[in-house]
Backbone as JSON, one array per atom type, in Angstrom:
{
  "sequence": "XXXXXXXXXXXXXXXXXXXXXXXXXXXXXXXXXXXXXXXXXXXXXXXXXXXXXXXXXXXXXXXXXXXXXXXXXXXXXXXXXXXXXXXXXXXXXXXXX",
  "N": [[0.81, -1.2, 0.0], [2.42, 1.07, 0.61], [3.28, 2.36, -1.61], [1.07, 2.96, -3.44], [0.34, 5.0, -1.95], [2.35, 6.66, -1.44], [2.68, 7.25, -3.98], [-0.38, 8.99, -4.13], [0.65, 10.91, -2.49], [2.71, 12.53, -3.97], [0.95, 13.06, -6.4], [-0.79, 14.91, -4.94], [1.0, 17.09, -4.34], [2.1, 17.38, -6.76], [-0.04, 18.81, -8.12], [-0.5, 20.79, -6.53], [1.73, 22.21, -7.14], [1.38, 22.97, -9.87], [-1.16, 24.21, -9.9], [-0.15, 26.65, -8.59], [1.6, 27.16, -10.77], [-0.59, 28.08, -12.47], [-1.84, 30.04, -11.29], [0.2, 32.24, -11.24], [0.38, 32.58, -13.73], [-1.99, 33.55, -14.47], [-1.93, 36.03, -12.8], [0.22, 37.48, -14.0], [-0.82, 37.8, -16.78], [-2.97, 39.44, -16.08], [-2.21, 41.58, -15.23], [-0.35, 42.21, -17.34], [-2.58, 42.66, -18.86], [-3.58, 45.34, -18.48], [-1.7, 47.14, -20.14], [-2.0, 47.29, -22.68], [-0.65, 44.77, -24.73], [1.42, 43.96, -26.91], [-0.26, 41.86, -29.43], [1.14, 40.31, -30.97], [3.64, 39.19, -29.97], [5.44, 36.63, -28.26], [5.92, 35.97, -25.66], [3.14, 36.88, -25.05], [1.31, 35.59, -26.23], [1.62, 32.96, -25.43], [0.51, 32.9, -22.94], [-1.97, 33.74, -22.99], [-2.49, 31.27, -24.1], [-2.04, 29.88, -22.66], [-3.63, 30.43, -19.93], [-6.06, 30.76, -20.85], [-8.09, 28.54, -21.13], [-8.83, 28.18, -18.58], [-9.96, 30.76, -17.72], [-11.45, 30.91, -19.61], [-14.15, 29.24, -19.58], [-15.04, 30.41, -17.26], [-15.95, 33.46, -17.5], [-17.83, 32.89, -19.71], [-20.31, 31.84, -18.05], [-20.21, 34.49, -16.27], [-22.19, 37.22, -16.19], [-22.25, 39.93, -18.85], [-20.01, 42.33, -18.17], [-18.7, 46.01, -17.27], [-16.06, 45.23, -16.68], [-13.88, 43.04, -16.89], [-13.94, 40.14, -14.21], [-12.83, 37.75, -14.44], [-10.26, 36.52, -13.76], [-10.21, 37.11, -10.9], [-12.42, 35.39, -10.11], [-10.98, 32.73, -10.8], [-8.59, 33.01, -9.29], [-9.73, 32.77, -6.65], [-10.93, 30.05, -6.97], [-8.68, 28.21, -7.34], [-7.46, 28.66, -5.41], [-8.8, 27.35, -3.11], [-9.36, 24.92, -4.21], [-5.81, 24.3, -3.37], [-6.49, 24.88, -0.59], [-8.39, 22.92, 0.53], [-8.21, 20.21, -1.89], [-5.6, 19.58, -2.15], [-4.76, 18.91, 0.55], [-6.4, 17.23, 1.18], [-5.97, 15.17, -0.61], [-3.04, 14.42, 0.61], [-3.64, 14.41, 3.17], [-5.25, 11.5, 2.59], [-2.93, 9.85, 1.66], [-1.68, 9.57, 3.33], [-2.92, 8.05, 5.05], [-3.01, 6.11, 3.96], [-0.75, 4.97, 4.49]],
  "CA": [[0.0, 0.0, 0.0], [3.1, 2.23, 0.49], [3.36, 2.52, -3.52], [-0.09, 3.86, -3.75], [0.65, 6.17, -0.65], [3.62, 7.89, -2.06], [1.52, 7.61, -5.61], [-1.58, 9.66, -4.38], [1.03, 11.95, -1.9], [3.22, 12.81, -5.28], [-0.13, 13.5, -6.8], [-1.14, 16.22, -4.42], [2.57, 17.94, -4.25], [2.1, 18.01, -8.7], [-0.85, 19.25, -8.21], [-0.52, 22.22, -5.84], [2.83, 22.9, -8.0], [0.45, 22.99, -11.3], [-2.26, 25.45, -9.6], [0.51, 27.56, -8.18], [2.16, 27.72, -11.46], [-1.89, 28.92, -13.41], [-2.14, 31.22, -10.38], [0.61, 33.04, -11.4], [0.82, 32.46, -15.35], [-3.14, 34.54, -15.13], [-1.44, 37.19, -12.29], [0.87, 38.12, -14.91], [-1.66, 37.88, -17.57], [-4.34, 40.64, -15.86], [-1.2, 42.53, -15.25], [-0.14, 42.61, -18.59], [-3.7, 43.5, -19.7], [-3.28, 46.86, -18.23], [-0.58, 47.78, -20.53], [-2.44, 46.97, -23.76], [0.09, 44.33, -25.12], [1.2, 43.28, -28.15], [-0.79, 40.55, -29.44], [2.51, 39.07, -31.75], [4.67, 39.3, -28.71], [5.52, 35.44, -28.14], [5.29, 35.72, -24.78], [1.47, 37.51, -24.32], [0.65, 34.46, -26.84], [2.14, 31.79, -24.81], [0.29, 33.47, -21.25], [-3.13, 33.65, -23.79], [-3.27, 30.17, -24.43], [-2.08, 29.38, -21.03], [-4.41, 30.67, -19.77], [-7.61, 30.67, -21.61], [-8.58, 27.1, -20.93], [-9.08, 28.7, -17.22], [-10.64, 31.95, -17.81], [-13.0, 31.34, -20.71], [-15.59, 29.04, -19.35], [-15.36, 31.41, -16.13], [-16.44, 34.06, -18.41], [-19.17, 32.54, -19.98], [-20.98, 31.74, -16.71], [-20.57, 35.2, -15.45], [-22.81, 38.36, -17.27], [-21.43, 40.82, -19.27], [-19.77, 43.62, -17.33], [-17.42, 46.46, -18.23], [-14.5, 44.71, -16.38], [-13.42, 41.06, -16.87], [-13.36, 39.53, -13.23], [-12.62, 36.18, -14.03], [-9.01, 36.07, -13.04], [-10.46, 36.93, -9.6], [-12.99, 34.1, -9.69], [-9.53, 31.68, -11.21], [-8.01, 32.75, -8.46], [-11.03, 32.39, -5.22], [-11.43, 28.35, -7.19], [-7.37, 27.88, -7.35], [-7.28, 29.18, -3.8], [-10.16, 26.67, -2.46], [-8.22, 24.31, -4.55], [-4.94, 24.34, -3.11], [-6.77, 24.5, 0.95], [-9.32, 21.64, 0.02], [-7.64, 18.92, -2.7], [-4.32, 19.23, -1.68], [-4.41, 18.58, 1.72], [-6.99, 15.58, 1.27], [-4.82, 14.11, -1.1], [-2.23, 14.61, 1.32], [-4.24, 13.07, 4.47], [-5.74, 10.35, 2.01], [-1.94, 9.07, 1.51], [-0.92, 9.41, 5.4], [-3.92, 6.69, 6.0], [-3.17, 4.82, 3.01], [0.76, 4.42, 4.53]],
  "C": [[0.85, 1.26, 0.0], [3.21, 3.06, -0.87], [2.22, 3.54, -3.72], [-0.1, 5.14, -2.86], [1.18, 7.35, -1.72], [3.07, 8.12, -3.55], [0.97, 9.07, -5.12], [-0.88, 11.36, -3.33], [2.11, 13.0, -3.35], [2.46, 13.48, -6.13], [-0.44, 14.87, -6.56], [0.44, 17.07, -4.71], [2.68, 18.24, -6.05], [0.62, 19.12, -8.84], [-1.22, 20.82, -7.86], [0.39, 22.95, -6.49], [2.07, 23.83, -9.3], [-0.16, 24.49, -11.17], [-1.43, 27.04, -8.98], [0.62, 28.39, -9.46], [0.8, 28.65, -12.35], [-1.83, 29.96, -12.19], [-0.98, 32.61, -10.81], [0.98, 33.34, -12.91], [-0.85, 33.63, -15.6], [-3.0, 35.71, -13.64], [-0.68, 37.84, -13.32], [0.0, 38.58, -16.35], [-2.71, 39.51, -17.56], [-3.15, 41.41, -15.39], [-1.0, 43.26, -16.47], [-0.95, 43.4, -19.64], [-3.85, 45.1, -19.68], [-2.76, 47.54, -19.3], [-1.07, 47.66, -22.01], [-1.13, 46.51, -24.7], [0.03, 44.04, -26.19], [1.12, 41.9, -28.99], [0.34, 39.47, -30.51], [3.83, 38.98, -31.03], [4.5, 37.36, -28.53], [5.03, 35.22, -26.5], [3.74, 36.03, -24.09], [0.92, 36.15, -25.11], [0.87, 33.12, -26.02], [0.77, 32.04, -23.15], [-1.17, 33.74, -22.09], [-3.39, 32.41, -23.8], [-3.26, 29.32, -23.35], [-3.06, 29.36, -20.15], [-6.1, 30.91, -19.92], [-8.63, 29.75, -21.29], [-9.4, 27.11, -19.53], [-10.15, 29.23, -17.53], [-12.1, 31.99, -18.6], [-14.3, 30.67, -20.18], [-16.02, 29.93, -17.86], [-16.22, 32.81, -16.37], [-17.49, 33.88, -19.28], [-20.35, 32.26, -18.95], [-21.3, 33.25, -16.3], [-21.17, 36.59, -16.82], [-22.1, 39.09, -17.59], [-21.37, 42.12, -18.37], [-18.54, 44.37, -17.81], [-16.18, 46.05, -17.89], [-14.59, 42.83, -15.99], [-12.75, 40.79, -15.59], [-13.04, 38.61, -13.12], [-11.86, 35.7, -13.67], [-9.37, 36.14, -11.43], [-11.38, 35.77, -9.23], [-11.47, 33.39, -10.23], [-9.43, 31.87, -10.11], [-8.46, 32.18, -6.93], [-10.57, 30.14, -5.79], [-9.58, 28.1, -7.16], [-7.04, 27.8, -5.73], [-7.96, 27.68, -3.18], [-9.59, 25.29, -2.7], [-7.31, 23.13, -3.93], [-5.05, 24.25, -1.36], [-7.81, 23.54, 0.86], [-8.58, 20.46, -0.47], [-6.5, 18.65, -2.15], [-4.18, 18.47, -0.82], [-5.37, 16.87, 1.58], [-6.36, 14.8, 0.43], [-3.76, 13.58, -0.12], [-2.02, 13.7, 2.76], [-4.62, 11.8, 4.0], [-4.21, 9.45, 2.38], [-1.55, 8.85, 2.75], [-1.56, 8.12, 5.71], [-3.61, 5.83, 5.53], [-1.57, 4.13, 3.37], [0.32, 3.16, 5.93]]
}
């Protein structure tokens, strides 16, 4: 059972890495938006498609308004996340050792 332990504890620790790394790939993103970037810039394209996969169905759910909050919902469900999944992954593997 140790195998599956260190499996499902490995799991959580990729996982929280993952949500860290979208947490801050769409901080830089609604940063960048500020600055009205240029859309053949490699990196605003790379941090667009990075991101999108997140943001857009967050954005369809919520009504049209003149400012795009959805990086703040991303971030509330990343948050919730990262103090929720993690850790029960985390305790799951402790029981399963």
């Amino acid at each position: 059972m140790f195998v599956l332990a260190n499996f499902v504890d490995a799991l959580a620790y990729l996982i929280n890495v993952l949500l860290l790394i979208m947490m801050v790939l769409i901080f830089v993103r609604a940063l960048i938006s500020w600055v009205n970037p240029d859309p053949f810039n490699p990196l605003v394209q790379f941090l667009m498609r990075a991101t999108e996969p997140v943001l857009e169905p967050i954005r369809r759910l919520l009504p049209q308004m003149g400012i795009d909050i959805s990086p703040i919902i991303a971030f509330f469900i990343i948050r919730f996340l990262q103090i929720f999944l993690v850790p029960s992954l985390s305790d799951l593997a402790m029981r399963l050792r």
